[in-house]
N, CA, C and O atoms as a GROMACS GRO file, in nm:
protein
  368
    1UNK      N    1  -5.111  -0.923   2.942
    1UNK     CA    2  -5.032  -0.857   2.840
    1UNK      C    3  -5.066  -0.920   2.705
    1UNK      O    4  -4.995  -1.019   2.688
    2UNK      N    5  -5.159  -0.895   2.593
    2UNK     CA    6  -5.184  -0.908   2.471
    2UNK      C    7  -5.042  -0.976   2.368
    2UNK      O    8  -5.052  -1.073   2.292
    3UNK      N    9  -4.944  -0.914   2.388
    3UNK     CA   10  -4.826  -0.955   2.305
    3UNK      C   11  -4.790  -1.098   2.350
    3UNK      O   12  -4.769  -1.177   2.258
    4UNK      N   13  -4.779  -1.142   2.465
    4UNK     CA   14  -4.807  -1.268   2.564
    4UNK      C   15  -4.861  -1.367   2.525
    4UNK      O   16  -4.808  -1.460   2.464
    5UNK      N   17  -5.005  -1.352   2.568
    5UNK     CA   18  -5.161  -1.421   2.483
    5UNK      C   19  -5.105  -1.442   2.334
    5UNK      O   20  -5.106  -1.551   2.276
    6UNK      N   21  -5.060  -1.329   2.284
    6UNK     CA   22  -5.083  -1.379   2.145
    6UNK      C   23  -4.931  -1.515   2.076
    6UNK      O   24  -4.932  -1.605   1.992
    7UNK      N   25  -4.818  -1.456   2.176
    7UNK     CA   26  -4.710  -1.560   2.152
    7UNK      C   27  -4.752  -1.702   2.184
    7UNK      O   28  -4.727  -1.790   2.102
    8UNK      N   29  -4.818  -1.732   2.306
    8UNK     CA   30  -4.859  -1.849   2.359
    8UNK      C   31  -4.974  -1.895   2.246
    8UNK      O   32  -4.966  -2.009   2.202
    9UNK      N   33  -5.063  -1.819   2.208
    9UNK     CA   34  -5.115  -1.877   2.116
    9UNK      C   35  -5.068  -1.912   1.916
    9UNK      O   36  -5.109  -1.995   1.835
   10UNK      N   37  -4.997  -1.832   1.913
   10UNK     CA   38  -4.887  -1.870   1.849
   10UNK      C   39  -4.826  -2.000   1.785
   10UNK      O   40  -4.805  -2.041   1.671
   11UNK      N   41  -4.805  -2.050   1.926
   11UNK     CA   42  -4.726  -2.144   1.960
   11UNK      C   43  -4.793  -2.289   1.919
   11UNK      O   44  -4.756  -2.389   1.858
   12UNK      N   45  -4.944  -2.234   2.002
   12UNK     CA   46  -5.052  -2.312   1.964
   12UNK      C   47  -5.112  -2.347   1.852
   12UNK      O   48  -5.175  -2.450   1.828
   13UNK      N   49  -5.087  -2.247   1.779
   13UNK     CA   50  -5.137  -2.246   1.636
   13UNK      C   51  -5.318  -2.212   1.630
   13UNK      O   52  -5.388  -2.221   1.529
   14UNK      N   53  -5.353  -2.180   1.739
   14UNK     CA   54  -5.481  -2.139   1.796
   14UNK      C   55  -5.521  -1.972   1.725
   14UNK      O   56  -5.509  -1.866   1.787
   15UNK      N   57  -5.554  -1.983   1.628
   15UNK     CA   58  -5.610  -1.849   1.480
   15UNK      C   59  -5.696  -1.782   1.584
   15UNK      O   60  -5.676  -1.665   1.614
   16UNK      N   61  -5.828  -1.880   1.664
   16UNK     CA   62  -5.938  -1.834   1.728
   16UNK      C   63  -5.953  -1.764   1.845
   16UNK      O   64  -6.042  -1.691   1.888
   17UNK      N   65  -5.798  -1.822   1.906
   17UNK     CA   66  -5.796  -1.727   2.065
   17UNK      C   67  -5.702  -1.604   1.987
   17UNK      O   68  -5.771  -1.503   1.969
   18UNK      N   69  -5.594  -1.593   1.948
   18UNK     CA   70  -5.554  -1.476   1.884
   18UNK      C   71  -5.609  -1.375   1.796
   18UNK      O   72  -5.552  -1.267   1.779
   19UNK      N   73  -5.751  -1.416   1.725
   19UNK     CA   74  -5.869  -1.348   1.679
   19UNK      C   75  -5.908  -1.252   1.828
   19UNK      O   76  -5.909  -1.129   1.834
   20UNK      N   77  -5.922  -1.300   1.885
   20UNK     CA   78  -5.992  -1.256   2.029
   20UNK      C   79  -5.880  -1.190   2.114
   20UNK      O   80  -5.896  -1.080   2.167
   21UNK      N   81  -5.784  -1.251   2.122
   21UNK     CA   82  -5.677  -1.086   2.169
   21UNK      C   83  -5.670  -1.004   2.071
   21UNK      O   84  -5.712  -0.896   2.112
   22UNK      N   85  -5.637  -0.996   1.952
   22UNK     CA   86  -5.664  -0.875   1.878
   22UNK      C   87  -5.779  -0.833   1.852
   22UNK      O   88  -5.764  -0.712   1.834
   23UNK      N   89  -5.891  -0.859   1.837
   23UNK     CA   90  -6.006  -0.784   1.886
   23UNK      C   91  -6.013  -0.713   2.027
   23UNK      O   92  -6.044  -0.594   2.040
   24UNK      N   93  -5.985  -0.790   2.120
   24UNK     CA   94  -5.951  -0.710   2.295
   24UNK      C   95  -5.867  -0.596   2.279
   24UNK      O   96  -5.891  -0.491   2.338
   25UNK      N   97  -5.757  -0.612   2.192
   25UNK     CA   98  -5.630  -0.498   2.202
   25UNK      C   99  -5.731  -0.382   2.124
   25UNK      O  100  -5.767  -0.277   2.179
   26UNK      N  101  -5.767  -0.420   1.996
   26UNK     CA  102  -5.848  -0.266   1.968
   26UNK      C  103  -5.989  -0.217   2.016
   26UNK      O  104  -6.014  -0.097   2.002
   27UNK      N  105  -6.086  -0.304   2.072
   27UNK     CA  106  -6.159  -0.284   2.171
   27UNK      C  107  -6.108  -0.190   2.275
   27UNK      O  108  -6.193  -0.103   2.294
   28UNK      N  109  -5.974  -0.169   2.368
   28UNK     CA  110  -5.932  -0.104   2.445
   28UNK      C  111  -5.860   0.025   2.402
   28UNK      O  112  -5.790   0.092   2.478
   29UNK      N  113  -5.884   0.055   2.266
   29UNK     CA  114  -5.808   0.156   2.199
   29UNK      C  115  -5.658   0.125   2.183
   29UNK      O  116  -5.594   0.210   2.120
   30UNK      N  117  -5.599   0.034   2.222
   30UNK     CA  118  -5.497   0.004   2.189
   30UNK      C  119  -5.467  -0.023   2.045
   30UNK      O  120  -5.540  -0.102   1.984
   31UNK      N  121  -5.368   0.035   1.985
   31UNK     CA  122  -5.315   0.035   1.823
   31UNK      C  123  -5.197  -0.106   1.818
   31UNK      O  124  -5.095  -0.098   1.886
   32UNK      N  125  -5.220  -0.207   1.746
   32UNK     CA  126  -5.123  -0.322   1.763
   32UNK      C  127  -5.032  -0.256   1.672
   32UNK      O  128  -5.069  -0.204   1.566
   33UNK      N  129  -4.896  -0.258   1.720
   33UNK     CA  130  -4.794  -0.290   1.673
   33UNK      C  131  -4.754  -0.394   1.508
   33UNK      O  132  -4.828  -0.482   1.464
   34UNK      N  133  -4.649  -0.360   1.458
   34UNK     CA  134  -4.597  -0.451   1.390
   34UNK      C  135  -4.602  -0.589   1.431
   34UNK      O  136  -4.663  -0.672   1.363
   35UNK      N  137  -4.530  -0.628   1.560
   35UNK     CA  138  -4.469  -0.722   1.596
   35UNK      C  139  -4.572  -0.841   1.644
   35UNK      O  140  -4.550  -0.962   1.641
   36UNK      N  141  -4.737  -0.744   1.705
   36UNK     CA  142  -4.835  -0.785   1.753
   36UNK      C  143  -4.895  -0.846   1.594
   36UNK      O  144  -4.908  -0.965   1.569
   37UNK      N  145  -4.918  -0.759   1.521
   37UNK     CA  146  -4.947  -0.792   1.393
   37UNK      C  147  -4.833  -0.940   1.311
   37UNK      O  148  -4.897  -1.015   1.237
   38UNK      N  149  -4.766  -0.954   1.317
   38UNK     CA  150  -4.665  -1.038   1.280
   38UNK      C  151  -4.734  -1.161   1.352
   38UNK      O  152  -4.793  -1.255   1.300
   39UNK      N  153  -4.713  -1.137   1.472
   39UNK     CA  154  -4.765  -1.292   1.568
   39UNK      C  155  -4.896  -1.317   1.498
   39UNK      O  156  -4.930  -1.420   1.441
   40UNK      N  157  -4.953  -1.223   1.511
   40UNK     CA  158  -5.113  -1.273   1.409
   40UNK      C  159  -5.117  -1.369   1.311
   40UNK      O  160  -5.152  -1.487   1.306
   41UNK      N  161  -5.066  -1.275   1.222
   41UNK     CA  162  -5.058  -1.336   1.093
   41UNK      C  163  -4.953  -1.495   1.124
   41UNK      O  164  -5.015  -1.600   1.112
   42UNK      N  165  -4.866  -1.499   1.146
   42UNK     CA  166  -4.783  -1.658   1.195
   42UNK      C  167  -4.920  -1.742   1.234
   42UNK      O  168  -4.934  -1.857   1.193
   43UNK      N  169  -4.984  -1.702   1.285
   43UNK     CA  170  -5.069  -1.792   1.397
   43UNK      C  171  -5.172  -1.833   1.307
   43UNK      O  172  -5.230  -1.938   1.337
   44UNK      N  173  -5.216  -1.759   1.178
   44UNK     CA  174  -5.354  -1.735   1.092
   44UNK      C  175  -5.290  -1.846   1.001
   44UNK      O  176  -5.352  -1.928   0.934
   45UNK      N  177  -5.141  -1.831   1.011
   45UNK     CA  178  -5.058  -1.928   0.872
   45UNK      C  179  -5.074  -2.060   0.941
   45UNK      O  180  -5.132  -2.153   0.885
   46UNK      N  181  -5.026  -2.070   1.062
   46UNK     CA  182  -5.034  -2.208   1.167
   46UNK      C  183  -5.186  -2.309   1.145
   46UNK      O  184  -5.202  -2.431   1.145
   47UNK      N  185  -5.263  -2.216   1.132
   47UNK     CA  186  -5.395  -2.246   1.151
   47UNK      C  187  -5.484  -2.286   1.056
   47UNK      O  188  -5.595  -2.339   1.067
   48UNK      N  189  -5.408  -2.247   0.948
   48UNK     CA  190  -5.452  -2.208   0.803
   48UNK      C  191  -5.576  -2.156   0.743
   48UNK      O  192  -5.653  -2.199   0.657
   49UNK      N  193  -5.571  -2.029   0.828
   49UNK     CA  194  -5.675  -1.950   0.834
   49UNK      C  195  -5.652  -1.793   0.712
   49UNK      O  196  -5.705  -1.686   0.742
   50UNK      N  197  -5.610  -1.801   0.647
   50UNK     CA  198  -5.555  -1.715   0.509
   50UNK      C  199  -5.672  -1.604   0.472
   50UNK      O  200  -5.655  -1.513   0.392
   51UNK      N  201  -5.757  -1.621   0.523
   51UNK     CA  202  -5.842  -1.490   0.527
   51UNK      C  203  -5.821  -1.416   0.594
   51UNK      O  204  -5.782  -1.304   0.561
   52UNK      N  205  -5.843  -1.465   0.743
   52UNK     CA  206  -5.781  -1.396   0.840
   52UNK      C  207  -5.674  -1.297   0.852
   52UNK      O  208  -5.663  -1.194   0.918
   53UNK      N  209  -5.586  -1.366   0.755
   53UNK     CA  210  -5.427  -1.337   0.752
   53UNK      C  211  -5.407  -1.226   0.650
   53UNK      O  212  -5.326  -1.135   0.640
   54UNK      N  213  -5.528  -1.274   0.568
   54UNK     CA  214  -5.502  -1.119   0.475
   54UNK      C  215  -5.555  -0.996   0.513
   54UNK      O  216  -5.521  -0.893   0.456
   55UNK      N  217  -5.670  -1.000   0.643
   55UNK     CA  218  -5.718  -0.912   0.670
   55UNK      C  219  -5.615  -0.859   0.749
   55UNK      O  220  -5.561  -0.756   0.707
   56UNK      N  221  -5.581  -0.901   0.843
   56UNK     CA  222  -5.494  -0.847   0.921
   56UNK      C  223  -5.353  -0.762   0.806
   56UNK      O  224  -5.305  -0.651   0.828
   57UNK      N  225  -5.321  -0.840   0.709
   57UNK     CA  226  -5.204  -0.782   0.615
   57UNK      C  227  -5.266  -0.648   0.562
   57UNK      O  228  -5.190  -0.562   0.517
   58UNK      N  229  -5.407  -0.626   0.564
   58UNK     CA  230  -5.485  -0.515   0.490
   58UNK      C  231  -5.488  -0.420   0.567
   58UNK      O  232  -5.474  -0.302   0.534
   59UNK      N  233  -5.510  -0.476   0.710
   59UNK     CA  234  -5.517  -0.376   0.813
   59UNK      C  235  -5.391  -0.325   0.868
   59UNK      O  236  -5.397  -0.247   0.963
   60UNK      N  237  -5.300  -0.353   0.829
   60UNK     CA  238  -5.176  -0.322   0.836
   60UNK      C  239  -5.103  -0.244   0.777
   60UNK      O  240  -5.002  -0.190   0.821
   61UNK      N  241  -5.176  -0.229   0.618
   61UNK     CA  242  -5.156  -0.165   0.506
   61UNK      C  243  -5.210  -0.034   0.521
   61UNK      O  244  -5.152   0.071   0.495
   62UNK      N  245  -5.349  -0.052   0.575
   62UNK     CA  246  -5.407   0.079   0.644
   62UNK      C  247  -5.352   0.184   0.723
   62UNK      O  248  -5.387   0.302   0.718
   63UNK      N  249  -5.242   0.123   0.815
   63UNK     CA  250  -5.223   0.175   0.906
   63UNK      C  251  -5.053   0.206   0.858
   63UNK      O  252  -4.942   0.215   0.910
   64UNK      N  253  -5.080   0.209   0.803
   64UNK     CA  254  -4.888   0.280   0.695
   64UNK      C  255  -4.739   0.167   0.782
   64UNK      O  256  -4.619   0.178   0.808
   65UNK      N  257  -4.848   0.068   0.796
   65UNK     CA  258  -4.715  -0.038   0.875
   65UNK      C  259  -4.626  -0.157   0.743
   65UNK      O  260  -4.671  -0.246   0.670
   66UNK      N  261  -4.523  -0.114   0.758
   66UNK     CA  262  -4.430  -0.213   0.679
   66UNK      C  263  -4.408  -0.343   0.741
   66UNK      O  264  -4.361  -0.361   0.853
   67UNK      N  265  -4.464  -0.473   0.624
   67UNK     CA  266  -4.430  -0.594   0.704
   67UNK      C  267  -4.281  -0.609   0.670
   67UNK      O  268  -4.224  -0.555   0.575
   68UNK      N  269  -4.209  -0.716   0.787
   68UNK     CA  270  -4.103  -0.754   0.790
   68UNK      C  271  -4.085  -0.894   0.727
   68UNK      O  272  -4.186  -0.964   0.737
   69UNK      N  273  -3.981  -0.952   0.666
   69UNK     CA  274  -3.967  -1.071   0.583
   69UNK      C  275  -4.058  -1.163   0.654
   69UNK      O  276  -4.153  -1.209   0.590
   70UNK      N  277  -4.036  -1.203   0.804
   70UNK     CA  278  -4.069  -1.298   0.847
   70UNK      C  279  -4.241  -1.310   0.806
   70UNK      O  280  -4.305  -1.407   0.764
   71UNK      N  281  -4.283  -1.172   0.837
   71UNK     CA  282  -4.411  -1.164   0.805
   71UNK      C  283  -4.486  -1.192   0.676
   71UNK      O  284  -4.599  -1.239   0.670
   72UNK      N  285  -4.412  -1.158   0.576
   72UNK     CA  286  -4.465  -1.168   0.457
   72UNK      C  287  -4.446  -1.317   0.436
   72UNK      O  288  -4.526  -1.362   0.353
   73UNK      N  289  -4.369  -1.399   0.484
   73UNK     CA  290  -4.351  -1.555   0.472
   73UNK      C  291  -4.469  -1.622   0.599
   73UNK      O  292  -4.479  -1.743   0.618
   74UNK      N  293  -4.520  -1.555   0.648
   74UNK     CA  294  -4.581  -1.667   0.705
   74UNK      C  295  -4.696  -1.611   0.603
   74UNK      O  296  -4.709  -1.693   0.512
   75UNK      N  297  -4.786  -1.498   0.587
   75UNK     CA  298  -4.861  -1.434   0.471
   75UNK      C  299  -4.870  -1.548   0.357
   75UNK      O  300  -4.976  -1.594   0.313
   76UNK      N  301  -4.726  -1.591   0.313
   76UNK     CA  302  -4.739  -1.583   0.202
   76UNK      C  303  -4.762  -1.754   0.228
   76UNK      O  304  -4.803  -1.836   0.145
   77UNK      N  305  -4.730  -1.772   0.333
   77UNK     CA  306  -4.741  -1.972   0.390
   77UNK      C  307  -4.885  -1.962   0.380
   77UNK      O  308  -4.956  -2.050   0.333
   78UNK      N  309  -4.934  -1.827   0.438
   78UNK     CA  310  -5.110  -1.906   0.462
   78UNK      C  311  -5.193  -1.912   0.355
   78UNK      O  312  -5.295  -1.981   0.349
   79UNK      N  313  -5.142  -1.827   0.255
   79UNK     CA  314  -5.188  -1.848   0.173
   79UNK      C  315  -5.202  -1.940   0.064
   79UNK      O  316  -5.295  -1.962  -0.013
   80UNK      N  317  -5.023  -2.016   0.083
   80UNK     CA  318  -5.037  -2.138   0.010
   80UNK      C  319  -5.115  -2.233   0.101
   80UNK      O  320  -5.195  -2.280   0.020
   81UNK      N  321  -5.133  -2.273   0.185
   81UNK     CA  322  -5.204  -2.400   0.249
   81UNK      C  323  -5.368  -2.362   0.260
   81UNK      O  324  -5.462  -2.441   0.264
   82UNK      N  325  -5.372  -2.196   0.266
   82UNK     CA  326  -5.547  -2.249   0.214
   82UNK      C  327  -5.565  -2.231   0.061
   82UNK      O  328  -5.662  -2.166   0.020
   83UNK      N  329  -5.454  -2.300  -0.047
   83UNK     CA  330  -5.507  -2.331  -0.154
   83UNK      C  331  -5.504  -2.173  -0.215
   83UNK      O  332  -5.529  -2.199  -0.332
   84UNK      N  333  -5.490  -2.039  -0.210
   84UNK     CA  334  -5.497  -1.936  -0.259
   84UNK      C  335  -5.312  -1.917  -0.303
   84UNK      O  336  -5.224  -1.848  -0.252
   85UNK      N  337  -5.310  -2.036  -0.449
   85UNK     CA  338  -5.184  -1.941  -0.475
   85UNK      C  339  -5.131  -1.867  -0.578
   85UNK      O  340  -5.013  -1.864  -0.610
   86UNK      N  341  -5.262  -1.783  -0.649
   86UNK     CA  342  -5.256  -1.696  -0.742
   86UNK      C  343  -5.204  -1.538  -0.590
   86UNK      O  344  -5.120  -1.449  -0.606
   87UNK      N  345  -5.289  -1.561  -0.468
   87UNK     CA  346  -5.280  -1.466  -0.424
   87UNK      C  347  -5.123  -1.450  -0.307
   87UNK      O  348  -5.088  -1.353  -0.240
   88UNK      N  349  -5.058  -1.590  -0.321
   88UNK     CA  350  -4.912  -1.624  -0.292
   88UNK      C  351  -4.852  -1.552  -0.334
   88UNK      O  352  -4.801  -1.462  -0.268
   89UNK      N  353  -4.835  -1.572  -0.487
   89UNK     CA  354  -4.740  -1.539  -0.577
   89UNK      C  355  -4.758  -1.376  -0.550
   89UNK      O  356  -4.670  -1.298  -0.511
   90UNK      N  357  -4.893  -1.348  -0.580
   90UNK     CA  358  -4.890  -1.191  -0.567
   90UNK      C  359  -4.827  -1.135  -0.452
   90UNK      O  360  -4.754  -1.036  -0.458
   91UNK      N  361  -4.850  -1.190  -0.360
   91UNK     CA  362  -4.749  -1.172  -0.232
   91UNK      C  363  -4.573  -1.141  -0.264
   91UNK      O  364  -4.496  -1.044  -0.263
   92UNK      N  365  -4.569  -1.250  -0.284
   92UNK     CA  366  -4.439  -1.256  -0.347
   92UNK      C  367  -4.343  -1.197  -0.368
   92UNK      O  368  -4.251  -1.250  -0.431
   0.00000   0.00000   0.00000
């Protein structure tokens, strides 16, 4: 179960295995969710992987999905710890 994988990695703070379930989930035609998307991004902030994190926020944007507070705070975490905080604030 992808939503699973991605909590446990999560947890882990592991950006690289959660890269790789969300690649698997749309590889299988599966459309991630908000919530799948949320764990992402937490995990990209954990990791401090802020590219990552914006892609996923872009691809999210694409897909007419509204982030939820929690989301935009970890977004806006990863972006302060990799040093991007002109693109924080814009968050903001």
């Amino acid at each position: 179960m992808p939503g699973a994988t991605t909590c446990a990695s999560q947890k882990g703070g592991q950006p690289e295995q959660a890269t790789r379930v969300y690649e698997a989930v749309q590889w299988q035609g599966i459309v991630p969710d908000a919530t799948i998307f949320g764990a992402l991004i937490s995990t990209c902030e954990k990791g401090k992987q802020p590219e990552q994190a914006t892609r996923l926020y872009e691809a999210m944007q694409w897909q007419g999905m509204v982030l939820d507070v929690i989301t935009y705070s970890a977004l806006i975490s990863a972006c302060e710890k990799g040093k991007r905080l002109e693109q924080a604030l814009e968050m903001f």
